[in-house]
VMD Tcl script that draws the C-alpha trace (Angstrom):
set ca {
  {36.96 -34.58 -53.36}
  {34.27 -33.37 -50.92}
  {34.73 -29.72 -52.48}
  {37.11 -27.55 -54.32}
  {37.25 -24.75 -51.66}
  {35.08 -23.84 -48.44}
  {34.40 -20.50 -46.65}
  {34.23 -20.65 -42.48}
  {31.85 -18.49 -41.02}
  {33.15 -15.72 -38.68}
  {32.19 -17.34 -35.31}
  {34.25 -20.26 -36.73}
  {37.12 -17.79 -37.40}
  {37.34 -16.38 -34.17}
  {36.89 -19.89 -32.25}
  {39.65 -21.17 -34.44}
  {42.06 -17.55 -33.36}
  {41.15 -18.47 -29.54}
  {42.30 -22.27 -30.11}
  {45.40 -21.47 -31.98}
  {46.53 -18.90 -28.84}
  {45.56 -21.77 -26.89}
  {47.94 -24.62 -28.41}
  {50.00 -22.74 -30.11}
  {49.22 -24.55 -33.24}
  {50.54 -22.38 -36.27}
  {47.75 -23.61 -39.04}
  {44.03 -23.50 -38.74}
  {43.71 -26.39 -41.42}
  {45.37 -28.89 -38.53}
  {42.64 -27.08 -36.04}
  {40.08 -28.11 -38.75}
  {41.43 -31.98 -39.27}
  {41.65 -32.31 -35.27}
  {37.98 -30.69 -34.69}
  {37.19 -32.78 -37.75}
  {38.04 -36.13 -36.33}
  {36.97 -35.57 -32.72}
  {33.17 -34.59 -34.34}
  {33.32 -38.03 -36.46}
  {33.80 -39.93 -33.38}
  {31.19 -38.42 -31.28}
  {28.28 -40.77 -32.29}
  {25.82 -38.52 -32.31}
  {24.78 -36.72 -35.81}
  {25.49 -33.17 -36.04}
  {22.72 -30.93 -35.97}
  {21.67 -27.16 -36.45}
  {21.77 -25.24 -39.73}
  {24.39 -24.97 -42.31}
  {27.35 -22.60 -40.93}
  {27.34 -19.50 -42.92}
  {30.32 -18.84 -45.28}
  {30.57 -15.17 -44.21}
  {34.50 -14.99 -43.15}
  {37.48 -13.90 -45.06}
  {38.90 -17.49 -44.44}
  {39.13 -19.95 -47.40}
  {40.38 -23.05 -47.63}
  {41.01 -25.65 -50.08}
  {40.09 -28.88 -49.56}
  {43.33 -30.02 -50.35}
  {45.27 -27.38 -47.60}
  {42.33 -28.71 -45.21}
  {42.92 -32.34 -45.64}
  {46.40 -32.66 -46.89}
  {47.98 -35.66 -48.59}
  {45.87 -37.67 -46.71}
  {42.59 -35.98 -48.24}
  {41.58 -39.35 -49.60}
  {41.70 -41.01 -46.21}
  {39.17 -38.15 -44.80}
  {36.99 -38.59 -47.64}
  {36.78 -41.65 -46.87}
  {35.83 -41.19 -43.13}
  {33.41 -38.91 -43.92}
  {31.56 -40.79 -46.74}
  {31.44 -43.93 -44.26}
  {29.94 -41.49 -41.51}
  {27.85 -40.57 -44.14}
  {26.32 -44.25 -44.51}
  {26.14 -45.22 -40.76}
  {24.20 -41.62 -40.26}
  {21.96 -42.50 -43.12}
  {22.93 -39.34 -44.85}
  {23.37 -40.81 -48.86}
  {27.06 -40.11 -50.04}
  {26.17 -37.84 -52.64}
  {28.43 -34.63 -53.38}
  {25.90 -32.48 -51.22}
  {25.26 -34.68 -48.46}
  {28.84 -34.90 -48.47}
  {29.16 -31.64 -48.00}
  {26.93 -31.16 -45.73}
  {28.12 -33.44 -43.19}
  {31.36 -32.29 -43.73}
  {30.91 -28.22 -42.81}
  {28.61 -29.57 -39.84}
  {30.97 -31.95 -38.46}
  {34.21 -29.02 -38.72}
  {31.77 -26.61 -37.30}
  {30.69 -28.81 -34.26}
  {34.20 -29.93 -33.64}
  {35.93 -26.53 -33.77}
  {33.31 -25.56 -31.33}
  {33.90 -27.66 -28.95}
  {37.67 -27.26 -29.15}
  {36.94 -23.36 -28.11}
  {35.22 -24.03 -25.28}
  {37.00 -22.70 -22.32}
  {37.02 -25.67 -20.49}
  {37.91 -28.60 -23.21}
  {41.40 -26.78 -24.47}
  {43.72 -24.62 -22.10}
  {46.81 -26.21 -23.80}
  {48.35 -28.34 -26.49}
  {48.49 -30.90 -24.05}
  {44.54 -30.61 -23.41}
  {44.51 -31.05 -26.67}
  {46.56 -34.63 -27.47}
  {44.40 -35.89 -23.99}
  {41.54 -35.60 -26.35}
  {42.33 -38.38 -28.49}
  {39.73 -41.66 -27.67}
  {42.19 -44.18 -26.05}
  {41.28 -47.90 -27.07}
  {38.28 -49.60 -25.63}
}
mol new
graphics top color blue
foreach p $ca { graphics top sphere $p radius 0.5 }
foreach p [lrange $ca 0 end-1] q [lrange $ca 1 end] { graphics top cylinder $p $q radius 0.2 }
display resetview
């Protein structure tokens, strides 16, 4: 389990309000696993400092990730390895709040998400 339980930080909460009005999506923890997954593909390694855990929005990990928590742990310890990051519980961790934070950024931009449907486009076809 990457963590018990995880704070967002408040820009975080109000990018993932703005997303949910935009697709309608009732539950921020299926924001978080889409931002999630579109970060992990992007090949570059996030950067910047630690998001703050200032919000009044928790999470568990197992609300974020759902029943398929082990198959996200897994993602993220393998991104882990091909980033050179070490798969301990705070490189983990790390990676993990960096990653949510870049991808729920990105989803709030006002040009990447005007709709649900902006949103499924988003998914990497095959190459």
């Amino acid at each position: 389990m990457i963590c018990k339980q995880f704070r967002l930080s408040v820009p975080e909460k109000e990018r993932l309000i703005r997303i949910k009005a935009r697709t309608g999506i009732g539950n921020w923890n299926v924001i978080c696993r889409w931002a999630l997954c579109w970060s992990l593909n992007e090949p570059s390694v996030p950067g910047g400092a630690m998001p703050l855990s200032d919000s009044n929005v928790e999470m568990g990990w197992l609300t974020f990730a759902g029943e398929c928590h082990e198959v996200y742990e897994e993602l993220l310890r393998e991104r882990c390895l091909r980033d050179g990051l070490g798969t301990d519980s705070g490189a983990m961790y790390r990676a993990f709040r960096l990653h949510l934070s870049r991808g729920i950024s990105h989803y709030s931009s006002r040009d990447v998400l005007k709709s649900i449907h902006d949103l499924l486009r988003s998914v990497p076809g095959e190459e």
